[in-house]
N, C-alpha and C positions, 0 to 999 in steps of 0.2 A: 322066235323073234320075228316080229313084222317085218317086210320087205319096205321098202321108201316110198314106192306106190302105194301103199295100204296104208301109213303111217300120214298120207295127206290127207287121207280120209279120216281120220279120228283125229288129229290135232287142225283147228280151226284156226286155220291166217288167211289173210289176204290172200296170198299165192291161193294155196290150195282151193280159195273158194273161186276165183279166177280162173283157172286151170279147170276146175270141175264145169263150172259152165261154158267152158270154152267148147269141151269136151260134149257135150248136152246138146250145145247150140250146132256144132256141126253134125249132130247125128241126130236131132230130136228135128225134125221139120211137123210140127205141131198147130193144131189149132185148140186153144183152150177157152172156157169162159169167164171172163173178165166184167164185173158189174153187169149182166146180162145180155153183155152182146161176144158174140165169137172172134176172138181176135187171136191174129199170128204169134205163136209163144216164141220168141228170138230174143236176140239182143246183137245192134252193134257194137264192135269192140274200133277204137282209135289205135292209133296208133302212138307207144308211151314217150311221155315227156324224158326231152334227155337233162341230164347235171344240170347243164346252164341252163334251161327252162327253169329248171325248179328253183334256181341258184336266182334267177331273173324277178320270179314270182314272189319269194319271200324275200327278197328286198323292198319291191313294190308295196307289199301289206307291212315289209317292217316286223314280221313275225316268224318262225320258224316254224310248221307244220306238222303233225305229228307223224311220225315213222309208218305209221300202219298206215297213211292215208297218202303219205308220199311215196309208199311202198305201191299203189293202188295206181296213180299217176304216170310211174314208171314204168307199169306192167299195160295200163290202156287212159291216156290222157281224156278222159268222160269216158260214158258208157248211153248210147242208148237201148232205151225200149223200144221193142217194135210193135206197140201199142199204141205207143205215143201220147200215153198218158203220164209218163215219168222219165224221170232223165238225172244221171248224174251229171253235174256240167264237168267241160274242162278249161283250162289254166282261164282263156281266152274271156268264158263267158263271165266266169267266177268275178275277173276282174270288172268285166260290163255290169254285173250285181254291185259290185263294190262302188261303181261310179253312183249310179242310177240308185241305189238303196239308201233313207239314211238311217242304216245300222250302224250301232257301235264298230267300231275300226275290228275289234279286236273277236268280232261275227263275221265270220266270210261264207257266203250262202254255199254250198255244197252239191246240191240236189234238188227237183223239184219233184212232186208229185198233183197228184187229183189235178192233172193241168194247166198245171203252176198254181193252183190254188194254196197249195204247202212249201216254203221255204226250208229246207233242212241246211243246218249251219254248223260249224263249231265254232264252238268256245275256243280263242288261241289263248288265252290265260289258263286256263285248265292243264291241268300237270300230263304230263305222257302218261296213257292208258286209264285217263282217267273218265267218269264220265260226261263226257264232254259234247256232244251231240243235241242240237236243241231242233225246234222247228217254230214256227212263225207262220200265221195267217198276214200274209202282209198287206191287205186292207183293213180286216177287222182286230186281227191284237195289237194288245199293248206290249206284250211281252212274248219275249220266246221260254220254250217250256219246256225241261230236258227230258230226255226220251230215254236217261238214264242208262246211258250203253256209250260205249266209244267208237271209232268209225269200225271196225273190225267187227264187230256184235252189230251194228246199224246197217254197212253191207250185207251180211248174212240173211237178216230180215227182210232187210229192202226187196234183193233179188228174189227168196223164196216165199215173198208173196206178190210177187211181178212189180213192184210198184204203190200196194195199195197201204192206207193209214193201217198200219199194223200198230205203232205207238199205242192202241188201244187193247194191246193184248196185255192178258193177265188183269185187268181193270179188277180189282173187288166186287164183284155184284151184289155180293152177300147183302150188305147194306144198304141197299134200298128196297124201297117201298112199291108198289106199284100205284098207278094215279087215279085206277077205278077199282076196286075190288068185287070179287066176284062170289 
């Protein structure tokens, strides 16, 4: 039988993926390469939102949040990169998105990546543990486009690729064509 330490490591929550980077961040003082330039592999952690914060917050939107992502809040209210290319926001900023956005109510931006160039949202209509996770050019789309994972699976990704458009993995290539042939 697994020990509880080793059992974080093969069941995949919020906690445990939390926890393991916390673990990382305080022993990994790294420099890695990030889109071609060498940047500091870290992350800060906030400090987590208590009850009434969050109790505060979904009144404010008027929606109830999902477990895994308020699970998330509680444990570090945002998360930066120490890139500075990506950022999960907290309570604070989320709701300065909410003013300044005009997205559907029931869109609360999440995360930014490529420099804010990526809006990452969820869907609060979407069922718990559903997938519920979209993202948004918000200059040039019309639409936001699910990334087909829930915050739980989108944290995961998020972090273990620093920040960068991963929503691209697994793409089909099979089917296409290429535009000059050789």
């Amino acid at each position: 039988m697994l020990d509880e330490r080793m059992e974080d490591y093969f069941e995949i929550t919020v906690k445990s993926i939390l926890k393991s980077l916390s673990e990382a961040n305080n022993t990994n003082n790294t420099e890695i390469y990030y889109y071609g330039s060498k940047v500091k592999y870290g992350f800060n952690f906030n400090k987590g939102a208590t009850d009434t914060e969050l109790r505060n917050f979904e009144t404010k939107i008027g929606y109830t949040i999902p477990s895994d992502y308020k699970e998330f809040l509680q444990y570090t209210n945002g998360l930066e990169f120490q890139n500075d290319d990506a950022k999960i926001l907290d309570i604070k900023e989320i709701l300065e998105c909410y003013e300044i956005f005009d997205y559907p109510e029931h869109m609360i931006i999440i995360a930014t990546s490529l420099s804010s160039q990526l809006h990452i949202a969820i869907n609060l209509l979407s069922s718990e543990n559903d997938n519920n996770i979209y993202v948004v050019d918000p200059i040039a789309d019309d639409y936001f486009i699910s990334i087909k994972s829930d915050f739980t699976e989108f944290l995961n990704r998020f972090l273990s690729c620093y920040g960068s458009d991963y929503w691209n993995w697994g793409l089909d290539t099979s089917d296409k064509v290429l535009k000059i042939e050789e």
